[in-house]
RODO-2510 file (C-alpha; in nm, 4 decimals, decimal comma):
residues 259
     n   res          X          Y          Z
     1     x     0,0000     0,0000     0,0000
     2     x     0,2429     0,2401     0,0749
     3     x     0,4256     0,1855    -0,2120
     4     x     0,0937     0,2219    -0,4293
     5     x     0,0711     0,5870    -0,2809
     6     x     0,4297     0,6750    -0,3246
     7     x     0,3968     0,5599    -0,6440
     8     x     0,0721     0,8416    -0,6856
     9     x     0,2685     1,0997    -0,5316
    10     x     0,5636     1,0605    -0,8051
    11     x     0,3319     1,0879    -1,0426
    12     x     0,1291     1,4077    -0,9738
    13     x     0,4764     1,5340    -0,8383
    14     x     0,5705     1,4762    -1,2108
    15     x     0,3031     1,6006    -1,3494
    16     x     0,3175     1,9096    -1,1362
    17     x     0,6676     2,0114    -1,2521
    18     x     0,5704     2,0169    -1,6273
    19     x     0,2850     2,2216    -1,4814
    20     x     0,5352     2,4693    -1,3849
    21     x     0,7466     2,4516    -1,6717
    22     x     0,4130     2,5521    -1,8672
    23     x     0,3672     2,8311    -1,5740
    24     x     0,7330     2,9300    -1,5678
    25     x     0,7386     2,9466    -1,9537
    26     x     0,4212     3,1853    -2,0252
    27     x     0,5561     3,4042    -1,7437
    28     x     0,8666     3,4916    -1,9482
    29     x     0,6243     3,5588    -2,2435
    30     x     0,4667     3,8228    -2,0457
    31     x     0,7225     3,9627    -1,8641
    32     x     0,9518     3,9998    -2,1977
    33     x     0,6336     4,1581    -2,4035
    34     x     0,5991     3,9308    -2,6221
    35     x     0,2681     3,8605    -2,5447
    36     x     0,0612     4,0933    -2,3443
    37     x    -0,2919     4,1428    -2,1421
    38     x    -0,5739     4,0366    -2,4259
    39     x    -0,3131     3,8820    -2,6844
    40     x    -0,3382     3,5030    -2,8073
    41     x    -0,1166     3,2748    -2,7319
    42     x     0,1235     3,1512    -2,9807
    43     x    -0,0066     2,8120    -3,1417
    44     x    -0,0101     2,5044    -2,8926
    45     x     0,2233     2,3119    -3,1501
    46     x     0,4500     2,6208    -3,1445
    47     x     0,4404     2,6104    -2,7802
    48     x     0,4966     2,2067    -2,7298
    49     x     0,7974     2,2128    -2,9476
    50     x     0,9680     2,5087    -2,7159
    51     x     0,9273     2,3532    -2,4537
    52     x     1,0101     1,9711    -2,5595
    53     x     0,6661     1,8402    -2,4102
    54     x     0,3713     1,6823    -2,5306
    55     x     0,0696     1,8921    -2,6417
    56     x    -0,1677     1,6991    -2,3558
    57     x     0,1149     1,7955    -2,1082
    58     x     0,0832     2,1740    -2,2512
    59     x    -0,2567     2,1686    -2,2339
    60     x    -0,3120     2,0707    -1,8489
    61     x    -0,0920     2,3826    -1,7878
    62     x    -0,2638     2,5899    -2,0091
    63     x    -0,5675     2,4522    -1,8193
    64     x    -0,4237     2,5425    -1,4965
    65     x    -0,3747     2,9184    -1,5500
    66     x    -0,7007     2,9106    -1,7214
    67     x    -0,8560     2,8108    -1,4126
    68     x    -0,6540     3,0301    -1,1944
    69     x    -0,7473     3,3464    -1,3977
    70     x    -0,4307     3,4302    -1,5495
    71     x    -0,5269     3,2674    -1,9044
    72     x    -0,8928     3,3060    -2,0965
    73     x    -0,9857     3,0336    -2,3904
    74     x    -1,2255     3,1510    -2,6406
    75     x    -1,4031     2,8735    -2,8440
    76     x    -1,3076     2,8149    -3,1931
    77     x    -1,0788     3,1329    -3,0922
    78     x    -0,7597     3,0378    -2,9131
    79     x    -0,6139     3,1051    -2,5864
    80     x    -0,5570     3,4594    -2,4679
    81     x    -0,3703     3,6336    -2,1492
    82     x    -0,6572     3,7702    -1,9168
    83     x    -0,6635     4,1502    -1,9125
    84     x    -0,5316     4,3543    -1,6150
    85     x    -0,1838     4,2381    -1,4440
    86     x    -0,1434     3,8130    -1,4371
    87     x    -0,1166     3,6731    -1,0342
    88     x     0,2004     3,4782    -1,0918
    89     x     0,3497     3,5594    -0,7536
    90     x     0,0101     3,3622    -0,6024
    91     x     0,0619     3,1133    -0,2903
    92     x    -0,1061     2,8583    -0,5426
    93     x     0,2020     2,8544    -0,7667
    94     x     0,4651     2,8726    -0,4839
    95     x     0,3487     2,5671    -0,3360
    96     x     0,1856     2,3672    -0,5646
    97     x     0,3369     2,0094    -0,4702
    98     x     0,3149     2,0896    -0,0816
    99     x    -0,0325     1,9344    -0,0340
   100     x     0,0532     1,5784    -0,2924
   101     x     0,1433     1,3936     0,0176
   102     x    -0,2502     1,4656     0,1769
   103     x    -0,4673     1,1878     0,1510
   104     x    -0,7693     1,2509    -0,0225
   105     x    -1,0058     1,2240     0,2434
   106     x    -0,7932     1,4486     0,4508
   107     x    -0,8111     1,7208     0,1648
   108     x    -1,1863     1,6727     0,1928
   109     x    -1,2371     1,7216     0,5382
   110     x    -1,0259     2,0504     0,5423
   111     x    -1,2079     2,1859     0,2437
   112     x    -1,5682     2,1047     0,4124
   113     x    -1,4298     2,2952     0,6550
   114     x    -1,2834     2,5798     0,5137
   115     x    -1,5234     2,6089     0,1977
   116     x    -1,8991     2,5671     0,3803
   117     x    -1,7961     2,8804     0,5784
   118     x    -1,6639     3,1244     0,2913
   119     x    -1,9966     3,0107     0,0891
   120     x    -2,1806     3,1420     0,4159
   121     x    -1,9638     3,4664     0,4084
   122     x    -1,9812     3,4996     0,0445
   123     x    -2,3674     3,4916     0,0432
   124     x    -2,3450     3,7681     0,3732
   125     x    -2,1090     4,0268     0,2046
   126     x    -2,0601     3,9344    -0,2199
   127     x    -2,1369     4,2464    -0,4546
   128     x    -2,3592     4,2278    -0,7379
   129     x    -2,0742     4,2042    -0,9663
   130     x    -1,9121     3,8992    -0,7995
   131     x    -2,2755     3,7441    -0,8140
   132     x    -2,2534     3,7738    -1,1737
   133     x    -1,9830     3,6191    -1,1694
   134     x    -2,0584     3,2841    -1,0186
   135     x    -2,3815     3,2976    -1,2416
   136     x    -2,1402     3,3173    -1,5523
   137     x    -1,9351     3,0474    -1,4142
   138     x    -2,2305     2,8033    -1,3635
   139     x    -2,3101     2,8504    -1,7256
   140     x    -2,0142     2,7526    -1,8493
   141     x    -2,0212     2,4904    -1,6672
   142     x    -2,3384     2,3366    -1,8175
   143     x    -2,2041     2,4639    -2,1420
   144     x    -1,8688     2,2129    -2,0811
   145     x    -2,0823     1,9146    -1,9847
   146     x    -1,9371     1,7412    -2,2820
   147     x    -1,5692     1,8612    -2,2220
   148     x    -1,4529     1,7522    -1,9034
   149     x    -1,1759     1,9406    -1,8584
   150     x    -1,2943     2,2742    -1,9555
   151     x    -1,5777     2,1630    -1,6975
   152     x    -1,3323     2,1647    -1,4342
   153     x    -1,1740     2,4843    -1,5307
   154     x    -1,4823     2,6101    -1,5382
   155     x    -1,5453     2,4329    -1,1601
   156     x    -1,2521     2,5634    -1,0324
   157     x    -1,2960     2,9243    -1,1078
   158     x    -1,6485     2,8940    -0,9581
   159     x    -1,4875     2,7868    -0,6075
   160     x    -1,2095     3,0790    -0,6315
   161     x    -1,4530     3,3264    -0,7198
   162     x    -1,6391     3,2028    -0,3796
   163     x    -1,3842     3,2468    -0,1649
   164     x    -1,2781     3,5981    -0,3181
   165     x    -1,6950     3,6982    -0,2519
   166     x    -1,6361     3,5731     0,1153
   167     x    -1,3969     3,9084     0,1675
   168     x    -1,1453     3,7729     0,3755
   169     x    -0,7964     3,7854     0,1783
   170     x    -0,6239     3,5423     0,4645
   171     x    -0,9214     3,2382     0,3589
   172     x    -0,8783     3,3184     0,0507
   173     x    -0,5098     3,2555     0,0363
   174     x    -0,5781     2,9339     0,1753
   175     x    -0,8212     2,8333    -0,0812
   176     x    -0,5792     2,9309    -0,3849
   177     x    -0,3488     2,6317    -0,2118
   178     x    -0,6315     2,4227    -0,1876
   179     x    -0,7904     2,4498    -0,5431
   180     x    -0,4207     2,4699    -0,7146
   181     x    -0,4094     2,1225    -0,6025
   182     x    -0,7387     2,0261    -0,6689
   183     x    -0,6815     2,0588    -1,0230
   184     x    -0,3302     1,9526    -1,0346
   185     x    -0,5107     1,6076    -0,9222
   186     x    -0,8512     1,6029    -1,0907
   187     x    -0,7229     1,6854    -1,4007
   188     x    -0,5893     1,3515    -1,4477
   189     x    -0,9129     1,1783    -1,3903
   190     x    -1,1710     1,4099    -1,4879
   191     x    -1,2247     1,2308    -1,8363
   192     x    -1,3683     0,9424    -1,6292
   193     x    -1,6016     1,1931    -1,4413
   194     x    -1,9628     0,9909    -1,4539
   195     x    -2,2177     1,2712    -1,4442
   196     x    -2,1104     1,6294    -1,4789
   197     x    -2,4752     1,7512    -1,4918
   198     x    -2,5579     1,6165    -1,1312
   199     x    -2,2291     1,8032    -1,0193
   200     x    -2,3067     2,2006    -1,1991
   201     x    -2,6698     2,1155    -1,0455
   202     x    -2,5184     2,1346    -0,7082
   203     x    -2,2963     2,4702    -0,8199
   204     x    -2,6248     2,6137    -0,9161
   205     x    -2,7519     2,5551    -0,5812
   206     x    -2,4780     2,6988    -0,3898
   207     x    -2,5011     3,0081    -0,6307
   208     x    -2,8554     3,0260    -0,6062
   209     x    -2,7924     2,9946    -0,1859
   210     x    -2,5253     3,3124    -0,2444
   211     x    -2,7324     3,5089    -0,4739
   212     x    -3,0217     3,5144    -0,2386
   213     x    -2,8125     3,6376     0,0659
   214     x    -2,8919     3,2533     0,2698
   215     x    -2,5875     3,2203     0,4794
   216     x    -2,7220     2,9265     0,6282
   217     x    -2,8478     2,7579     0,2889
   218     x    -2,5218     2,8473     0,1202
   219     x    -2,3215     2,6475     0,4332
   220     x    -2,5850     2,3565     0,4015
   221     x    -2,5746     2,3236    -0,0057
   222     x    -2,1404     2,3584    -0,0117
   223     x    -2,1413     2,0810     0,2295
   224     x    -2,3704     1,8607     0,0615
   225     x    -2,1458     1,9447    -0,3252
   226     x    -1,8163     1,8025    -0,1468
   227     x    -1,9241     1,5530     0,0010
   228     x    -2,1065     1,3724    -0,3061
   229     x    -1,8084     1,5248    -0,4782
   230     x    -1,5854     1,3146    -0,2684
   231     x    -1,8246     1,0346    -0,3755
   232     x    -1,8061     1,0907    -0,7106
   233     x    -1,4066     1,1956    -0,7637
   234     x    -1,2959     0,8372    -0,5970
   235     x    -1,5274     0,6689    -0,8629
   236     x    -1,3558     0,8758    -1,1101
   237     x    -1,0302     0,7086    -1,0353
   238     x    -1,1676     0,3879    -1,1046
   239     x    -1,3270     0,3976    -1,3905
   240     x    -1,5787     0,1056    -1,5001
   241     x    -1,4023    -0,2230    -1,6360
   242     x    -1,6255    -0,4031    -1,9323
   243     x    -1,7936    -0,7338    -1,8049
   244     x    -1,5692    -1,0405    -1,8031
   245     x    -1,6554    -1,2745    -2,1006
   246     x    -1,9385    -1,4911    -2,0488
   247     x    -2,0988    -1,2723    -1,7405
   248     x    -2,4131    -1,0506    -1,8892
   249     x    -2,3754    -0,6764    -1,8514
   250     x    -2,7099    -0,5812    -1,5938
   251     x    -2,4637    -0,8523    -1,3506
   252     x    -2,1915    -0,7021    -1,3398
   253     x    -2,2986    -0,3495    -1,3638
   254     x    -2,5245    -0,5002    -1,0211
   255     x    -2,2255    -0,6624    -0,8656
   256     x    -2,0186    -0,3297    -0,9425
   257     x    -1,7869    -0,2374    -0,6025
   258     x    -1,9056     0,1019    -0,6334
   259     x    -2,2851     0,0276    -0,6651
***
């Protein structure tokens, strides 16, 4: 067993470095003016061969500052730098690997913790505009039901834009750790993700909870997301097997584990 989750841990650790190289790479793009606030990107090929990585490793980085507000994809358009100055010097790039060796069920607990509360603060004190906001954040994310991983960009930004509403910058640094990771692990196993509608029905909720100033509802409907989201993001790791040869398909999918 514990070699199993060492094993996990040099993966996403992996993983999390080409992140960074993606990250690391854009940065100097910005910071040299070759690309500035509202330009495109250059083409992902373009990009891949730079940096001597695969265009699926490219894209989960490009994914990542997509989700973290620095980057903005446009369909059918390309991938621009989000206008006013980029957050690269955020506590969600600094320590990006520090939370790979947290189970998830520990991650769980602390953001049921953290979370419930700044969706009971966000629906006490969030403006009009930051209202808005989530709104435009829950339609995109029935708009992405059929693209996973612009779902989860889409997911993430929803829960950053949350903890920004709740007003209190030292919560919110915490949740920029917290969701950094979060998407540094989900992204691997969001393609397996079994129902994506279910999941932006619950966002609505919470938004709906925010929008209508119902501390209490907002705490009550957060709570209830994670913890079917816990449900459903260990499922996602285990994705279903097809039936042995010889059994029918209603047995096994009866005798499934995670039935």
């Amino acid at each position: 067993m514990k070699k199993e989750v060492k094993e996990q841990i040099d993966e996403v650790s992996s993983h999390s470095q080409l992140t960074m190289q993606v990250v690391e790479h854009i940065r100097s793009l910005i910071s040299s003016g070759k690309v500035r606030p509202g330009d495109r990107l250059p083409p992902e090929r373009d990009l891949a061969r730079q940096l001597k990585i695969s265009r699926s490793s490219l894209r989960s980085g490009i994914g990542f500052l997509a989700a973290m507000g620095v980057l903005k994809s446009r369909h059918g358009a390309g991938t621009f730098v989000a206008s006013g100055p980029p957050s690269f010097d955020s506590s969600s790039f600094s320590v990006l690997g520090a939370l790979h060796g947290f189970l998830p069920g520990q991650m769980f607990e602390a953001r049921i913790i953290i979370e419930s509360n700044l969706a009971a603060l966000a629906a006490e004190r969030a403006t009009e505009e930051q209202v808005t906001e989530l709104a435009e954040e829950v339609a995109e994310m029935y708009a992405a039901l059929d693209d996973p991983h612009e779902y989860l960009i889409h997911d993430v930004r929803f829960h950053r834009a949350i903890a920004r509403a709740a007003a209190n910058p030292i919560l919110a640094a915490i949740m920029e750790t917290l969701i950094a990771n979060l998407y540094e692990l989900r992204s691997k196993t969001i393609q397996n993700a079994m129902d994506l509608k279910e999941s932006s029905e619950m966002h609505r909720e919470i938004y709906r909870a925010i929008r209508s100033h119902n501390p209490a509802q907002a705490r009550r409907s957060m709570e209830q997301h994670l913890n079917l989201a816990r449900i459903a993001q260990a499922a996602e790791k285990q994705p279903a097997q097809p039936p042995a040869e010889g059994i029918p398909p209603a047995f096994a999918e009866a005798t499934h584990p995670n039935r």
